[in-house]
C-alpha positions as CSV (number, residue, x, y, z in Angstrom):
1,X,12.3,-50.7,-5.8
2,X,12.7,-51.6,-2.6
3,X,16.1,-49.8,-2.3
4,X,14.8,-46.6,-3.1
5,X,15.3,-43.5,-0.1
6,X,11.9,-42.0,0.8
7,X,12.4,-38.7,1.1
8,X,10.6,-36.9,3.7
9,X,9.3,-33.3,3.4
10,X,11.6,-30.9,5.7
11,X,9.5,-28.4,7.5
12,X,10.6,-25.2,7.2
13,X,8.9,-22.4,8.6
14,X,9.6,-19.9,5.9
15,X,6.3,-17.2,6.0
16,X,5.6,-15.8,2.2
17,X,6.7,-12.6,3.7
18,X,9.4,-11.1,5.6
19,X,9.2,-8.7,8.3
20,X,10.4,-6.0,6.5
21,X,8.0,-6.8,3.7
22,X,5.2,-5.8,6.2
23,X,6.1,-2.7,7.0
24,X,6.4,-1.4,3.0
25,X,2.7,-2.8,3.1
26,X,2.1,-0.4,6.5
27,X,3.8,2.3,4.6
28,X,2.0,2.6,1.2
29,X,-1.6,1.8,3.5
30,X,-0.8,4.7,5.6
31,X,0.6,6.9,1.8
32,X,-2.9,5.7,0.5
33,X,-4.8,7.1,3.5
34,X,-3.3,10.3,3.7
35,X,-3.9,10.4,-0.1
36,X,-7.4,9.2,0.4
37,X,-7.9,12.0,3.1
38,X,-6.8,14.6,1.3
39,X,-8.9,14.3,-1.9
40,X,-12.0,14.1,0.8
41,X,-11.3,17.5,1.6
42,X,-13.4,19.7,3.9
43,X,-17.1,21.0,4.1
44,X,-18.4,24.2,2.2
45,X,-19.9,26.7,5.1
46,X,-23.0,27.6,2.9
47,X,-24.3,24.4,0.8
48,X,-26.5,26.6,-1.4
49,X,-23.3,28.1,-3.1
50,X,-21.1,26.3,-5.2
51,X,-17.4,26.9,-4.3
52,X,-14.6,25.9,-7.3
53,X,-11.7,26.6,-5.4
54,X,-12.6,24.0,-2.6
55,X,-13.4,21.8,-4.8
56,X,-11.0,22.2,-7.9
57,X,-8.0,22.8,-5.1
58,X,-4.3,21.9,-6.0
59,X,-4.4,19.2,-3.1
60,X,-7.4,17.5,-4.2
61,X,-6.6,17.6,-8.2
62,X,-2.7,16.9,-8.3
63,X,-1.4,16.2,-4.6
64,X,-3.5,13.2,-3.9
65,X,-4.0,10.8,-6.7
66,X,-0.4,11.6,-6.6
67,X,-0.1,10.2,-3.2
68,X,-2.4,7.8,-3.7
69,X,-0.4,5.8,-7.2
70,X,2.6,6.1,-4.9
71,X,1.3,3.9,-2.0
72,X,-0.1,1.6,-4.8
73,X,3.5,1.4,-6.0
74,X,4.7,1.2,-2.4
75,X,2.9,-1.5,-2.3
76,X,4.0,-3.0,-5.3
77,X,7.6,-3.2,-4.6
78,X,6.7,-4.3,-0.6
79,X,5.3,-7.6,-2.4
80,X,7.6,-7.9,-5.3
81,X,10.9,-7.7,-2.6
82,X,12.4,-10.7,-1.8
83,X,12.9,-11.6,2.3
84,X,16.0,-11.7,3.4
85,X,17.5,-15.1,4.2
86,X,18.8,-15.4,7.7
């Protein structure tokens, strides 16, 4: 027992993620938001009368949930990838 190595821990200062890993994350934040902006939409000019085509509008039906599952897969893939080693 008294032979044995003790092995000390190296430090390496390896972060979880990698540069490029941050800006995917940036990326599908700023995908979401457009997304998120999008489906808000705008403001009817008479509020007593109820307008479908604002509200049932190509962009806020299709164009951004669309946008927004792709900045949730964006960020998917930004935490899946693996950093590059240097």
């Amino acid at each position: 027992m008294a032979n044995e190595k003790k092995q000390t821990p190296t430090n390496t200062n390896s972060t979880l993620f990698g540069k490029e890993n941050y800006m995917w994350m940036l990326a599908g934040l700023a995908i979401m938001a457009l997304g998120f902006f999008l489906m808000a939409g705008g403001k009817n000019s008479n509020p007593a009368q109820f307008n479908d085509s604002d509200v049932y509008s190509t962009t806020r039906i299709t164009i951004a949930p669309i946008l927004i599952v792709l900045g949730l897969v964006t960020e998917i893939f930004a935490i899946m990838r693996k950093p590059k080693e240097s």
